[in-house]
N, C-alpha and C positions, 0 to 999 in steps of 0.2 A: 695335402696342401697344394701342391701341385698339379693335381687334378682337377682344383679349385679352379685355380689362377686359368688354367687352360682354360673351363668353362665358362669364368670371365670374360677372359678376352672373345670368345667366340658372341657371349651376351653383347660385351662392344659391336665387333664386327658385323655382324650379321644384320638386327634391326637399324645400326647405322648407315652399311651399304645399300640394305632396301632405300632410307628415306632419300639416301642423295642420290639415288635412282630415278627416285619420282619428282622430286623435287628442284634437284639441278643439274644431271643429265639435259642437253639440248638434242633434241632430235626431230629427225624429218619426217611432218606426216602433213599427210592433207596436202603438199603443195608448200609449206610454211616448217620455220625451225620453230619448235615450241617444246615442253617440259611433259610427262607421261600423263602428272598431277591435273594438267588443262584439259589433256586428251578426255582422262573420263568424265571431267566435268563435262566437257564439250558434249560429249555420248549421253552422258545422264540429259541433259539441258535438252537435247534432240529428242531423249524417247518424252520428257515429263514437262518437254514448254510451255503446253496449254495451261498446265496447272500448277506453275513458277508464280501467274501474279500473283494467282490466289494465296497463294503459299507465303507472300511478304506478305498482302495485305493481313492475313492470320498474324504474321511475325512481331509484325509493326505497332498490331492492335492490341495485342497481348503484351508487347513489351510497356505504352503507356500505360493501361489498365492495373497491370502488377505494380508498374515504377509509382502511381500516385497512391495506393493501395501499400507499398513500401515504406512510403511515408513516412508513417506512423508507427514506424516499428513494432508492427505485431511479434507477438509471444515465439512465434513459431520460427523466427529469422535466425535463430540461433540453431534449431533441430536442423538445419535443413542450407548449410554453408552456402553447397552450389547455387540454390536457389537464391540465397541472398544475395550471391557475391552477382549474380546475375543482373539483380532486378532493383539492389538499394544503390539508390544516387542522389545528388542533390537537386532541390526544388527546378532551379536551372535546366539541369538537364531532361527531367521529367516534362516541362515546359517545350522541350525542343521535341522530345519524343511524341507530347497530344499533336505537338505543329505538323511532326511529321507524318500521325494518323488520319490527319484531317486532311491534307494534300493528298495520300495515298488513296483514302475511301472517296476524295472527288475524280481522282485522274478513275481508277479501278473502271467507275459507272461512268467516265467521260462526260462530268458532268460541266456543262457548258462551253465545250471541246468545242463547238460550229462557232463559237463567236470569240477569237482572239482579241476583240478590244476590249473585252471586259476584264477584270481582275482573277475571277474565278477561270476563266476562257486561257489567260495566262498559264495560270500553275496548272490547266489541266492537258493544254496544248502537246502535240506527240512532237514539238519539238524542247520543252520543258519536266514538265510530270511523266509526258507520255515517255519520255527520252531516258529518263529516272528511271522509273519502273520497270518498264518493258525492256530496256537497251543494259542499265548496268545493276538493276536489283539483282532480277532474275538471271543475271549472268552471278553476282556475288551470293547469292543465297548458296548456290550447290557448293562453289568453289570452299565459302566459309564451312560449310558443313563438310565436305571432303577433305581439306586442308587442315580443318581443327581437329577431325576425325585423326589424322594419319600425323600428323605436326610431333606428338611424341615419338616417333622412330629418329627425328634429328633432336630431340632436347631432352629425353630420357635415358637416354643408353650409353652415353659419354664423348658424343662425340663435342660437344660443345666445349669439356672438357680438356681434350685433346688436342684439337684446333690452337682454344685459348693460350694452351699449353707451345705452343707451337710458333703461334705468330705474335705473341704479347710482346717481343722486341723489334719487332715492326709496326704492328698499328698504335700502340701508347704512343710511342715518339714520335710520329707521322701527325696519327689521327686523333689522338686524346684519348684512344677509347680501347676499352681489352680487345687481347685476339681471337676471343670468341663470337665479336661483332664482323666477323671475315664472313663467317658462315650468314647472319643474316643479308650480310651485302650480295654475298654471291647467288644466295637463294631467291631478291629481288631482282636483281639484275639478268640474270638467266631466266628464271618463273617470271613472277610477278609481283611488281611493288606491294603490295597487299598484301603478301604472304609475307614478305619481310615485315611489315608491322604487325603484321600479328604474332610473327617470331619474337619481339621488341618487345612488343606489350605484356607478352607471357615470360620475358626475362627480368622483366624490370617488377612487373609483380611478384617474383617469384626470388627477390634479391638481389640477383645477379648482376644489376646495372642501379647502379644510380643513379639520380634524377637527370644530372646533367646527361652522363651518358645512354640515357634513353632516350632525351632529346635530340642530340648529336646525332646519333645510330638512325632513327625515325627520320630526321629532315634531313638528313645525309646519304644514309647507304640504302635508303627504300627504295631503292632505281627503278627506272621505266625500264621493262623484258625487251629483251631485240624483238619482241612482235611486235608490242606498240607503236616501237620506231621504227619500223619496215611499216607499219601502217600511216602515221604520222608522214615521214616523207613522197610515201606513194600518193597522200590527199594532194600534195604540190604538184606531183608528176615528175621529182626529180630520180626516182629510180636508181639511173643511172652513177649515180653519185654517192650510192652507202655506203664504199668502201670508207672512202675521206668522210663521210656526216657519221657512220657509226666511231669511227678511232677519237673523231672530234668530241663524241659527246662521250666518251670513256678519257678523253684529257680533259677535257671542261668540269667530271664530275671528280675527277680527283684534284684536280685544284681547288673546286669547292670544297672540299671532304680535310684540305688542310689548311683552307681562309676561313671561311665560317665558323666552324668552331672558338675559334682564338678572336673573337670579336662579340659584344652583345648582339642578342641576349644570350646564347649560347654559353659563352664564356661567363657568365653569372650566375648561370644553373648551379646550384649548392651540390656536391657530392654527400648526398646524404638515401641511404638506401630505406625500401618500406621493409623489407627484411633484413635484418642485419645479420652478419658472419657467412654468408653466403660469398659474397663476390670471391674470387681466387686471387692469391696472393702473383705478386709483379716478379718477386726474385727467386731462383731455383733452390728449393729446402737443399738444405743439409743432406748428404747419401744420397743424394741421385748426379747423375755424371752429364745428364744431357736433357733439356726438352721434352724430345722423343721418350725419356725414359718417364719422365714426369707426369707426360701426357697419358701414355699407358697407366700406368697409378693411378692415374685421379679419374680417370675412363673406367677401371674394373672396379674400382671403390664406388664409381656411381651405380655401376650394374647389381652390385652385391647389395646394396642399400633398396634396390629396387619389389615391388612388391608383386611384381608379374604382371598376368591379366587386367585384373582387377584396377590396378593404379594408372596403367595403359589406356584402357576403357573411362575412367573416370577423368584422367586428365583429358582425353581427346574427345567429352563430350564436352566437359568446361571450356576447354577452347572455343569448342562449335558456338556453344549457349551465347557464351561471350558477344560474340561477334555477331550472331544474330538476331538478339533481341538488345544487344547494348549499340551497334554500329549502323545497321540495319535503316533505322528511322531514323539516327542523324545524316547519313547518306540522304535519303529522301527530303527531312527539313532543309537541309541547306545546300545541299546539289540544286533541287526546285529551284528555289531563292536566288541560285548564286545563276543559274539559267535564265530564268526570270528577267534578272537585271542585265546581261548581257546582251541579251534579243530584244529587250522592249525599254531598253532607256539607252542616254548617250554616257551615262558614267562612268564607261568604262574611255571611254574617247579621250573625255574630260583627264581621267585618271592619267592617261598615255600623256599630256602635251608634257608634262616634267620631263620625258624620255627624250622630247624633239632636237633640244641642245646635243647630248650626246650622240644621237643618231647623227646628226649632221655634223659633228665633230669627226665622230666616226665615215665620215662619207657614204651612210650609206644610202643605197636608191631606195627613192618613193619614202623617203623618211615620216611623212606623216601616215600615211596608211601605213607602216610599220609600227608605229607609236601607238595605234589602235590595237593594235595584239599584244601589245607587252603585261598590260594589266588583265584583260580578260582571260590572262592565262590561269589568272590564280581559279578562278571559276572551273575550268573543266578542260585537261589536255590538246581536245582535239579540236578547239573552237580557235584557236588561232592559225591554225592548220586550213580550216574551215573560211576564214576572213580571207586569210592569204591567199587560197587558191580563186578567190571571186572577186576581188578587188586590188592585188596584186600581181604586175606583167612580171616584171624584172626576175630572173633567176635567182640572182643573186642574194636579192629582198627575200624573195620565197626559201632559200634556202635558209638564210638567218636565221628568218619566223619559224622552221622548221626544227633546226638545233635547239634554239632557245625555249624553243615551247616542251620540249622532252628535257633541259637542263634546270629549268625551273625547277622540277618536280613536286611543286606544293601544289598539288590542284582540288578543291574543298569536295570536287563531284566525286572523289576518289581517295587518294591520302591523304588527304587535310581533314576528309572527313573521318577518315578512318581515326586518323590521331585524335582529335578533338572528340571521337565518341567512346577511345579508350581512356587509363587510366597514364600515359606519358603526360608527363607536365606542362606540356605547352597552349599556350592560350590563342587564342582568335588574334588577337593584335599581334603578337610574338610571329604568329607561323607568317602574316602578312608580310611583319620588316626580315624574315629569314626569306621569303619567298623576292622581297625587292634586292636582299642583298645578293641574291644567286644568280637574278637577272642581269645586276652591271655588273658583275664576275663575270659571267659570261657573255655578255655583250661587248669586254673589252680584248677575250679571248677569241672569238668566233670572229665577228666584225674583218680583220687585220687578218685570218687565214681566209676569211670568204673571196677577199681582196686578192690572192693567191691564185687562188682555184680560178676566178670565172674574169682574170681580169691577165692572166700571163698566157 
């Protein structure tokens, strides 16, 4: 029995230390702190870039073809799970996926790339489609297949277990949400947003979260990596300033992390699971003296339950499939679209004048060319980043647009689309008002320290 136990735990330890290795370990390479997990995508991405588009447009094409072909629920959708859970969606979605075939086979062949005034010319444009595909597909194809691949070393072996075990009297009371949503926070925030929703996606399918709290978890602790923000603020040129704009957006996201939730719609997500008897219980059973004890228990109970190889392999190809034939093509439908409308119409301008009161309440400089990034943030992270270094002088300005656009973090070319092409329950108009309510949180945070910084 005791030789059991021992081999348990080492079942715990072992594939758990590898994944928080790869995954949230920060380390220095290249010039940049980044996670091991990016590194070999980044290697993979280097030797196989020629044949990354090709590789979505396969992805993307395949995923409509099967999704309308799903339809109908053929005979065989039950022989064959992975492939169903894959490939059956509703009419809607299927809808979004041909949109996103038909943008990708036009950008692919650049078709009407020389003439921007045209509509076609638009979505095919290497600042639109071209920006899509080539800029953040083929960067997401590898990561999702490496990530999905490897994703079970943190969700099969017990550490999620353990964790939960661990911090459930600190994040319930804080954050609303178990202490097993620490590890997906910590895994976005260090790696990359994206990887925490895919960690999200696969807890809430899989019982463990509840609607609401798959919600919460998703538009909350899916953080932008210290790369993106070292990248974000160097488009400004304010560099010299991460110290105070990193600490700022790790207080700005935890104040969000304990207002948003407790407000619609967040706060109206029903606690109701697709797997029931899964989630872990809030209070310590009976015979165990501590957490840590608890945590161990329910860590070697998941190992022992475990099927080896075989259940390793099988979940970390679902993950993959998942993400690249379900997320894949709503990236591309509505990343395009949400690019689209930001470079070739003023609605995003129009959107910003609601902001101009507050801005100027707030004092801040050049409040209207501020007001012009606040909405187009929901479209794509680094577009306000983008406005503000070409039409914004003020430091001060830049620095705001700079915070706010990493505090936001709903952006459709990326997490918003990710969410909306999984199974978490939140809708297109939902993620919109979560995305405006993160904004005056932290426009009334950031605003009043920026005043600090570049004004004593």
């Amino acid at each position: 029995m005791e030789k059991k136990s021992n081999s348990s735990v080492a079942g715990f330890l072992i594939p758990s230390l590898i994944g928080i290795f790869l995954f949230m370990i920060p380390v220095y390479y290249d010039e940049k702190w980044t996670v091991v997990v990016k590194i070999i995508a980044d290697v993979i991405s280097e030797a196989f870039g020629g044949f990354l588009p090709l590789l979505c447009l396969i992805i993307v094409t395949l995923s409509s073809v099967l999704g309308i072909a799903f339809l109908s629920k053929p005979n065989f959708i039950a022989t064959y799970p992975i492939v169903a859970n894959t490939f059956s969606t509703t009419a809607v979605w299927v809808a979004i996926r041909v949109v996103g075939t038909i943008f990708i086979w036009l950008t692919f062949f650049e078709v009407g790339a020389d003439d921007e005034t045209s509509i076609i010319g638009m979505i095919t444009s290497p600042d639109n489609g071209g920006f899509v595909l080539h800029d953040l597909l083929s960067v997401l194809v590898v990561i999702f297949f490496l990530a999905g691949l490897l994703l079970p070393l943190l969700l099969d072996f017990g550490l999620l277990e353990f964790i939960g075990a661990l911090l459930t009297k600190i994040m319930r009371p804080i954050f609303t949400i178990p202490g097993r949503a620490a590890v997906d926070c910590m895994t976005s925030w260090i790696g990359d947003g994206t990887l925490g929703v895919m960690l999200t996606a696969n807890q809430y399918e899989g019982g463990y979260y509840s609607k609401r709290e798959a919600a919460i978890i998703a538009t909350t602790f899916s953080a932008v990596s210290i790369t993106f923000s070292i990248v974000v603020l160097a488009q400004v040129d304010l560099m010299e300033y991460f110290g105070i704009y990193y600490l700022l957006i790790c207080a700005v996201g935890v104040a969000c992390a304990v207002i948003i939730p407790r407000i619609p719609p967040l706060s109206r997500k029903p606690d109701e699971f697709l797997v029931e008897g899964k989630a872990m219980g809030e209070s310590l059973p009976e015979g165990f003296t501590s957490s840590f004890d608890y945590g161990i228990y329910l860590a070697k109970k998941r190992v022992e339950e475990h099927r080896g190889a075989e259940q390793f392999l099988e979940n970390g190809f679902k993950n993959a499939a998942g993400m690249w034939f379900g997320v894949l093509p709503v990236v591309m439908c509505i990343g395009t679209l949400a690019l689209v409308l930001a470079n070739h119409t003023t609605i995003f301008d129009t959107l910003g004048l609601p902001f101009l009161p507050l801005l100027n309440l707030l004092d801040v400089p050049q409040a209207v060319e501020v007001s012009k990034t606040m909405i187009v943030g929901f479209t794509d992270m680094f577009t306000p980043s983008i406005i503000a270094a070409n039409t914004i002088t003020s430091p001060m300005a830049k620095f705001i647009v700079a915070v706010i656009s990493v505090t936001q973090l709903i952006y459709l070319s990326e997490v918003g689309g990710l969410i909306l092409g999984s199974k978490i329950p939140v809708n297109l108009p939902e993620l919109f008002i979560i995305f405006l309510e993160r904004t005056i949180v932290s426009l009334l945070i950031v605003a009043p320290v920026a005043h600090l910084i570049f004004t004593s």
